[in-house]
C-alpha positions as CSV (number, residue, x, y, z in Angstrom):
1,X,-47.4,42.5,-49.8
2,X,-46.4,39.5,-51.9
3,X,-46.5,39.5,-55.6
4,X,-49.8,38.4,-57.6
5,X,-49.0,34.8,-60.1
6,X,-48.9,36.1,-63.1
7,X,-48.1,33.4,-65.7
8,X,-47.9,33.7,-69.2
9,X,-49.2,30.0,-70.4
10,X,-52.3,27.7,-70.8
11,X,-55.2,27.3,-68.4
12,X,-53.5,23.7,-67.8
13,X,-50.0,24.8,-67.6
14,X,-51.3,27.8,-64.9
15,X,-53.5,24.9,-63.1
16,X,-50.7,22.6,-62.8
17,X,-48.2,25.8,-62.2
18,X,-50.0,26.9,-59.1
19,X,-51.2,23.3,-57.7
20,X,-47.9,22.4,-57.8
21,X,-46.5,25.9,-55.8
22,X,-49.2,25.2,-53.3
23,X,-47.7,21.7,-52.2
24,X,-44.2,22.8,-52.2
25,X,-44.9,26.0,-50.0
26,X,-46.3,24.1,-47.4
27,X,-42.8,22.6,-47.3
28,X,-41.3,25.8,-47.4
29,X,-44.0,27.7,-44.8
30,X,-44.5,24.7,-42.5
31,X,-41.0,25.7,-41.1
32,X,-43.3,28.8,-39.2
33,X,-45.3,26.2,-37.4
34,X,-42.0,24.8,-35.7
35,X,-40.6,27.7,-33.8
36,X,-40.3,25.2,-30.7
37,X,-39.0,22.2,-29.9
38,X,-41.8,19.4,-30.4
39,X,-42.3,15.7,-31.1
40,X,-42.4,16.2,-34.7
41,X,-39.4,17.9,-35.0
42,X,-37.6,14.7,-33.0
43,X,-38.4,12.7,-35.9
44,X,-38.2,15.0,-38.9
45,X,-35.2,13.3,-40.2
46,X,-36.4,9.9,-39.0
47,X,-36.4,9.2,-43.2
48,X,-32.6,10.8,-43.1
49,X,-30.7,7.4,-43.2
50,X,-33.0,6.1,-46.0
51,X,-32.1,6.5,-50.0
52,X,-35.0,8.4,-50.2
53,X,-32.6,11.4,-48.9
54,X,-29.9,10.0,-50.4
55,X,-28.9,12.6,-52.7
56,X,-30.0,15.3,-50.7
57,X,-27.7,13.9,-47.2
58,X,-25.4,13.5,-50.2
59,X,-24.7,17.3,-51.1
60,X,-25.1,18.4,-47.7
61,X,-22.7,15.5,-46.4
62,X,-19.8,16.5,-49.3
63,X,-19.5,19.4,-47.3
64,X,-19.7,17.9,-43.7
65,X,-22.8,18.7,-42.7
66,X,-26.1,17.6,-41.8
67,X,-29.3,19.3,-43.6
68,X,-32.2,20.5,-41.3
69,X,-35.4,19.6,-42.8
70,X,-37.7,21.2,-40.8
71,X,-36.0,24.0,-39.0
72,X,-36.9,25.4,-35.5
73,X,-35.1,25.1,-32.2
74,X,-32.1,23.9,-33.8
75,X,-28.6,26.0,-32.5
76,X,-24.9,25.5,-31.3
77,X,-25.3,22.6,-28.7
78,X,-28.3,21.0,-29.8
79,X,-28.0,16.9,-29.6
80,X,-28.9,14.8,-32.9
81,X,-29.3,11.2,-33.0
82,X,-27.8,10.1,-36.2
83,X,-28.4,6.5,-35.9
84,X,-32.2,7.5,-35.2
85,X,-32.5,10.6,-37.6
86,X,-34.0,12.5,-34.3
87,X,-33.1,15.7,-32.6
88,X,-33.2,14.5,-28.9
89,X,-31.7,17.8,-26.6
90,X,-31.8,21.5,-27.1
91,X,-28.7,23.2,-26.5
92,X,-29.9,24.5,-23.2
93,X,-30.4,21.2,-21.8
94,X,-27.3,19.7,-21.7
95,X,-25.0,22.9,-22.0
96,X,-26.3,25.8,-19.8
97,X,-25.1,28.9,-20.1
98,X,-23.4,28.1,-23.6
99,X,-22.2,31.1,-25.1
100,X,-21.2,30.6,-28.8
101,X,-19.4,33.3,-30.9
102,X,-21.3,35.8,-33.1
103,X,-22.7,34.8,-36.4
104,X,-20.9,35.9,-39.7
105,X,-21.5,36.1,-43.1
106,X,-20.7,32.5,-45.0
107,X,-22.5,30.9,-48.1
108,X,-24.3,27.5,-48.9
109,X,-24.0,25.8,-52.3
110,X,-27.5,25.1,-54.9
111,X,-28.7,21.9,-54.3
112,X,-30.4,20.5,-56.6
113,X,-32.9,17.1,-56.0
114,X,-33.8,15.3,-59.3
115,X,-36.8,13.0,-57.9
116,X,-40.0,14.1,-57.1
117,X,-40.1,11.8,-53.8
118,X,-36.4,13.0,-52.7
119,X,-37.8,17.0,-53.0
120,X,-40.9,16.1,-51.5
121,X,-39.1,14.8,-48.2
122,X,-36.0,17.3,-48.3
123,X,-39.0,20.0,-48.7
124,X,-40.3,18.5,-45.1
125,X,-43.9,16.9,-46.5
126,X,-43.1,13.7,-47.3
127,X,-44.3,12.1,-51.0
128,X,-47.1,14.9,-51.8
129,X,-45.5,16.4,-54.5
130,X,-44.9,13.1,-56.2
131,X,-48.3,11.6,-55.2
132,X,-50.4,14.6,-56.4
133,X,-48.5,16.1,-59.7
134,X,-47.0,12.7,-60.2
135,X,-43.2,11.4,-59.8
136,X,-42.7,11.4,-63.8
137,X,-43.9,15.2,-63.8
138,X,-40.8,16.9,-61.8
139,X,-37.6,17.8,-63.5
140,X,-35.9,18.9,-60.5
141,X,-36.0,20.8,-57.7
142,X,-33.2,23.4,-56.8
143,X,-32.6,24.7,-53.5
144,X,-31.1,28.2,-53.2
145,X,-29.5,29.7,-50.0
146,X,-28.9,33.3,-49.5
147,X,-28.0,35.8,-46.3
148,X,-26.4,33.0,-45.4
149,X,-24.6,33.4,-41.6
150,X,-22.8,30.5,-39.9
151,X,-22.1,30.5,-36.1
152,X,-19.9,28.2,-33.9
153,X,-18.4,27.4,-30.5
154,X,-14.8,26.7,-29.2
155,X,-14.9,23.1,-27.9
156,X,-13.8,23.8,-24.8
157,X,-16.9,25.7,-24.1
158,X,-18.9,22.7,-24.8
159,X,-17.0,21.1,-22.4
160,X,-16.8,23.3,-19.9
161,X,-20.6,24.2,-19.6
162,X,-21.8,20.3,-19.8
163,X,-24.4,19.1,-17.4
164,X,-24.1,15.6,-17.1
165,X,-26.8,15.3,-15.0
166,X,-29.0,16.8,-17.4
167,X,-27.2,14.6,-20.6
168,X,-25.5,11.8,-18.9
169,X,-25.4,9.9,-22.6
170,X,-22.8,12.3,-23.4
171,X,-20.2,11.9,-20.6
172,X,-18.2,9.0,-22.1
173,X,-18.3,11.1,-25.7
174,X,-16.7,14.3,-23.9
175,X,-14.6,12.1,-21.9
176,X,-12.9,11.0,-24.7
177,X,-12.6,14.0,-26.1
178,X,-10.7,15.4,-23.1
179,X,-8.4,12.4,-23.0
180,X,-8.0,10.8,-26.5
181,X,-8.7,7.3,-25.4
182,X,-11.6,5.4,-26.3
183,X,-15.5,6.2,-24.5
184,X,-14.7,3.6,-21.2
185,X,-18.3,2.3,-22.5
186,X,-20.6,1.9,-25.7
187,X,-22.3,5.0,-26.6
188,X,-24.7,6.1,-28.8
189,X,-24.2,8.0,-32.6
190,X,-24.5,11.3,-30.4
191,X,-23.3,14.5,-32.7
192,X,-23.4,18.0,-30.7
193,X,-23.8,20.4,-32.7
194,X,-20.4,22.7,-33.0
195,X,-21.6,24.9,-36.2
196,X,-24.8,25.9,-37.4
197,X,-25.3,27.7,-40.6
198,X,-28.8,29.7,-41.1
199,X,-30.2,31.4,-44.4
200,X,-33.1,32.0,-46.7
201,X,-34.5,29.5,-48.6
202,X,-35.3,29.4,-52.1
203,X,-37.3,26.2,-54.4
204,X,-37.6,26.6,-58.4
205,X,-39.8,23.6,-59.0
206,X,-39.3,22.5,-62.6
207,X,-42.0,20.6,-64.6
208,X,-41.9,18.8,-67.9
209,X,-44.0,20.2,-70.3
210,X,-46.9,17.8,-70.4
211,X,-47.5,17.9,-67.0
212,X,-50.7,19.3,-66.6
213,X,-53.3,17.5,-64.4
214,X,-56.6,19.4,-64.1
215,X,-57.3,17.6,-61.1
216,X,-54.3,18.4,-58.9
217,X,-55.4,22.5,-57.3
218,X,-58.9,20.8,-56.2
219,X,-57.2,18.0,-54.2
220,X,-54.7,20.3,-52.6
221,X,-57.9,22.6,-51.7
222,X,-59.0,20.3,-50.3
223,X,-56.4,18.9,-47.9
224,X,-54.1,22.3,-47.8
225,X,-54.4,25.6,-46.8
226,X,-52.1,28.3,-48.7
227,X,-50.2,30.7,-47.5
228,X,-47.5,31.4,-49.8
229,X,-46.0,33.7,-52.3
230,X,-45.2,32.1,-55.7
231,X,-44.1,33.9,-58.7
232,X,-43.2,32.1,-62.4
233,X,-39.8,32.0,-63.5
234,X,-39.5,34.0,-66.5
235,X,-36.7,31.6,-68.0
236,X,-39.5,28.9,-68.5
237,X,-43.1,29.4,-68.3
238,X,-43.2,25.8,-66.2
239,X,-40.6,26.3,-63.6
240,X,-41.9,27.9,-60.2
241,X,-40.5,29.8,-57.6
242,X,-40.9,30.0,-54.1
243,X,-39.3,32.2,-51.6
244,X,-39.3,32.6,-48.0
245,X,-37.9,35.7,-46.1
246,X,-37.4,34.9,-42.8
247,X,-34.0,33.4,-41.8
248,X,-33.7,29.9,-40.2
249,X,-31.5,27.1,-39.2
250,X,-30.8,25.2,-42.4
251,X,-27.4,23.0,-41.8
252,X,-25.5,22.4,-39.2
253,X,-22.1,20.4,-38.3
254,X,-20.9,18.3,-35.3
255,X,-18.4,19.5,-32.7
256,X,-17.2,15.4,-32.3
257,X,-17.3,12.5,-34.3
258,X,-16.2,9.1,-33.5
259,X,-12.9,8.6,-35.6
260,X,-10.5,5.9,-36.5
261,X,-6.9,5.9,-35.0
262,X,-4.3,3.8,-34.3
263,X,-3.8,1.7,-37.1
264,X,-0.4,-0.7,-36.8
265,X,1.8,-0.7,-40.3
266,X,3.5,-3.8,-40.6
267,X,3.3,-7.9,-39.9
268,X,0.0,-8.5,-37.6
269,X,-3.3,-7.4,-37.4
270,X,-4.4,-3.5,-37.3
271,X,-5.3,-2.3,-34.1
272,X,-7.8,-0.2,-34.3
273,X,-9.7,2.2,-32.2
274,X,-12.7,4.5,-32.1
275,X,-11.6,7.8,-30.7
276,X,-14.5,11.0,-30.3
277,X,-12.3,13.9,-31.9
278,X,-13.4,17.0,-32.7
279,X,-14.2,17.3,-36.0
280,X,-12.4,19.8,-38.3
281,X,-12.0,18.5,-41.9
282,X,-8.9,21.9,-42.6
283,X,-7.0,19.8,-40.0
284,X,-7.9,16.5,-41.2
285,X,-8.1,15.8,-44.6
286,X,-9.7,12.3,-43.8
287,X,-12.8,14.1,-41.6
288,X,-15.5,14.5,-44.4
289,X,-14.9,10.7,-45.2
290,X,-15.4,9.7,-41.7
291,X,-18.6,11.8,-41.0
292,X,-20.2,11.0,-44.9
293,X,-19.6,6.9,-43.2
294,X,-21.5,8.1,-40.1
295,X,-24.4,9.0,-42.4
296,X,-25.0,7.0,-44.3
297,X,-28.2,4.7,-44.7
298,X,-28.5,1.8,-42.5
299,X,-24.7,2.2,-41.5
């Protein structure tokens, strides 16, 4: 049974308090309606290469990986267009009968969001936060992980259970994997997943003090329905907690990355070339760098 509000503040503080739980649990709850593949998870992270996600890509990216917004079908071998922001294969699709290794225990740093539009959009419902408490209103946003698990794959299992005819866009990608030269032809920003990390997630919504909006519970009554468990923080009567308990994908890394190598030292020209290596930043110090490029907006 979830725990009953109980907030020790003002009729306005509570009204804002609880209008302002209500939006971000449908961020945090909407997750349940995406259990399966579907066209709206394609393009949840069709916003992912805009600076309106640029702080959030950002912390995820420090660490090489890509943040799930809205999490679902998402596992070792799914396909993500990272030019596009879209998830466009399920693991099963291109790599039947992929078998990756157990999950174990890991961990996931706080992030934290500072604008209302950025938490609205990491939080998977676009600007309503911002448009219905106002942008000036929200502090910050903090995103907690815990029961964290991370799972992964050898590469050579991707590559041995590939279908091209199911995927043929990723042949020349795992052909140069296999043979360290260049894809024989232009490809797309293709990243198979290699790792995926899932956990529970945790938002503390912080508010400034004067944002109280009597108006804001009746519009999100009117457009939202709630189910949600909210509780105050009891460090400050205007932060607000939401939890979820059920565990889901929520970052994941690619197996392969397109990566520089070749360069010529000396008189001339650098020669260049765009190599798909697998990508593991303990072995390549330069890795993060590369993949952070990869993402970023309009790149």
């Amino acid at each position: 049974m979830p725990k009953k509000t109980r907030l020790r503040i003002s009729s306005r503080q509570i009204l804002v308090a609880v209008a302002t739980a209500l939006i971000i649990s449908m961020g945090l709850f909407g997750w349940w309606r995406y259990s399966t593949w579907s066209e709206a998870q394609s393009v949840e992270l069709s916003k992912a290469r805009t600076q309106s996600l640029s702080d959030f890509f950002g912390s995820f990216g420090d660490q090489g990986l890509i943040p799930i917004v809205r999490p679902g079908a998402q596992e070792v071998g799914a396909v993500y267009n990272a030019a596009t922001g879209r998830w466009i294969y399920e693991a099963a699709t291109c790599f039947p009968g992929l078998k990756p290794k157990p999950a174990v225990g890991s961990a996931l740093p706080n992030i934290v969001i500072s604008r209302a539009e950025n938490a609205s959009i990491a939080l998977g419902f676009d600007n309503v936060l911002s448009v219905l408490v106002g942008s000036n209103q929200v502090r910050s946003v903090r995103l907690a992980f815990s029961d964290v698990t991370v799972q992964d794959t050898p590469e050579h299992s991707l590559r041995e259970t590939y279908s091209a005819q199911a995927c043929p866009e990723l042949q020349a990608i795992l052909g140069s994997v296999s043979s360290g030269q260049p894809p024989a032809s232009n490809v797309e920003l293709l990243l198979v997943l290699g790792t995926i990390y899932r956990a529970k997630r945790t938002a503390t919504i912080e508010l400034n003090a004067d944002a109280a909006s009597s108006g804001a519970l009746e519009a999100i009554k009117r457009v939202l329905p709630v189910r949600a468990s909210v509780k105050s923080d009891s460090g400050s009567a205007l932060s607000i907690v939401l939890e979820n308990d059920i565990i889901l994908p929520v970052a994941a890394a690619p197996a392969f990355i397109p990566t520089p190598t070749g360069l010529t030292l000396g008189p001339g020209q650098p020669n260049t070339r765009i190599v798909w290596m697998p990508f593991d930043p303990s072995l390549n110090p330069d890795a993060i760098e590369t993949f952070k490029h990869l993402m970023k907006p309009n790149n």
